[in-house]
Every structure is written in structure tokens, then in C-alpha cells.
C-alpha positions in Angstrom: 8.9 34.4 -3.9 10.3 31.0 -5.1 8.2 28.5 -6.9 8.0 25.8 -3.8 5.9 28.4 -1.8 3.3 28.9 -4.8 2.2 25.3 -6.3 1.0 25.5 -9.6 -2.9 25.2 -10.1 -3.6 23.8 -13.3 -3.5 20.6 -11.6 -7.0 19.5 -10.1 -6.5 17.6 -6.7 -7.5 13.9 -6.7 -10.0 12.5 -4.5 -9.9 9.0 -2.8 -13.9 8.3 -3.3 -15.1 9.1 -6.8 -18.9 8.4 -7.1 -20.5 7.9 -10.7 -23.7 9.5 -11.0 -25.4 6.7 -13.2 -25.6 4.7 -10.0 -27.7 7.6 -8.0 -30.9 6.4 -8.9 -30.7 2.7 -8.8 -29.0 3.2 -5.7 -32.0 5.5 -5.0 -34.9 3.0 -5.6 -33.4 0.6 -3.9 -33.6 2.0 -0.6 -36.8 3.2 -1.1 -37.9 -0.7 -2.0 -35.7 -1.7 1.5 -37.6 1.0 3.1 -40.8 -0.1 2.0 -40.2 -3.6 2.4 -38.6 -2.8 6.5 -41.7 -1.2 7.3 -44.6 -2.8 5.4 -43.4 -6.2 4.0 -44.1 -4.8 0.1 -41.8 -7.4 -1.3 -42.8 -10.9 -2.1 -39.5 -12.9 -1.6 -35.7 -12.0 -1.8 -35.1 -14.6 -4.5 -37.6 -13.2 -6.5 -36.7 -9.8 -6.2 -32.8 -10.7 -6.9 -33.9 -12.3 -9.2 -36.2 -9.2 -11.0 -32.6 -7.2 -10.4 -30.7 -9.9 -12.0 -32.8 -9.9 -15.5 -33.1 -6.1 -15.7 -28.9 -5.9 -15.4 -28.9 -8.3 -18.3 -31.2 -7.0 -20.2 -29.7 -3.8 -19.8 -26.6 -5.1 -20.8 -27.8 -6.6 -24.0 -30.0 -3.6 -25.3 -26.9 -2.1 -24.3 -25.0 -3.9 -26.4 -27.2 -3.8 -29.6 -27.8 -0.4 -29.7 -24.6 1.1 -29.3 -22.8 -1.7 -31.7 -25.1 -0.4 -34.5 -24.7 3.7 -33.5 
């Protein structure tokens, strides 16, 4: 046997699409609130709603921030 026909396998094989699982249930709620929206109009306005999105990123950021700066 030579060492072209056996490859060695320490080294894990790289995928194309890597997914982070922190985004699994953001992603999750949001289609349930496109969902709900589609089918029974739960949703006051887009603008509002981007905006709701918009201040929660932020404020995650922030407490983000603070809380890990003083760790």
C-alpha cells in the first residue's frame, strides 16, 4: 500500500455552508411572526416591526458590550 491510496484522517473535511447555531432561533421566530402575519395580519406595520428588530439588535449589542467588558 502506498500513502496516496490511504489519505490521512486527522484532517476534518471543510464544508462550503457553515451555519451558526445562535441564529436558529431568531431565525425561528421570525418565520413564525411572517407566518402569522401571511395568514392573519398579526403585525401592525413593517416600519414598526423593523423598527422593534432594529432596537432589540442594539440593545443587544450594548448589554453586550457592558457585560462582557466588565467579565
Amino acid at each position: 500500500m502506498t500513502a496516496a491510496a490511504n489519505p490521512p484522517l486527522d484532517k476534518p473535511a471543510r464544508r462550503r455552508f457553515r451555519f451558526d447555531n445562535r441564529y436558529v432561533a431568531p431565525l425561528f421566530i421570525t418565520c413564525i411572526l411572517l407566518a402569522g402575519h401571511l395568514s392573519y395580519g398579526i403585525l401592525e406595520s413593517y416600519k414598526k416591526t423593523a423598527l422593534a428588530i432594529v432596537a432589540a439588535l442594539v440593545t443587544e449589542l450594548i448589554l453586550g458590550r457592558i457585560f462582557l467588558a466588565s467579565g
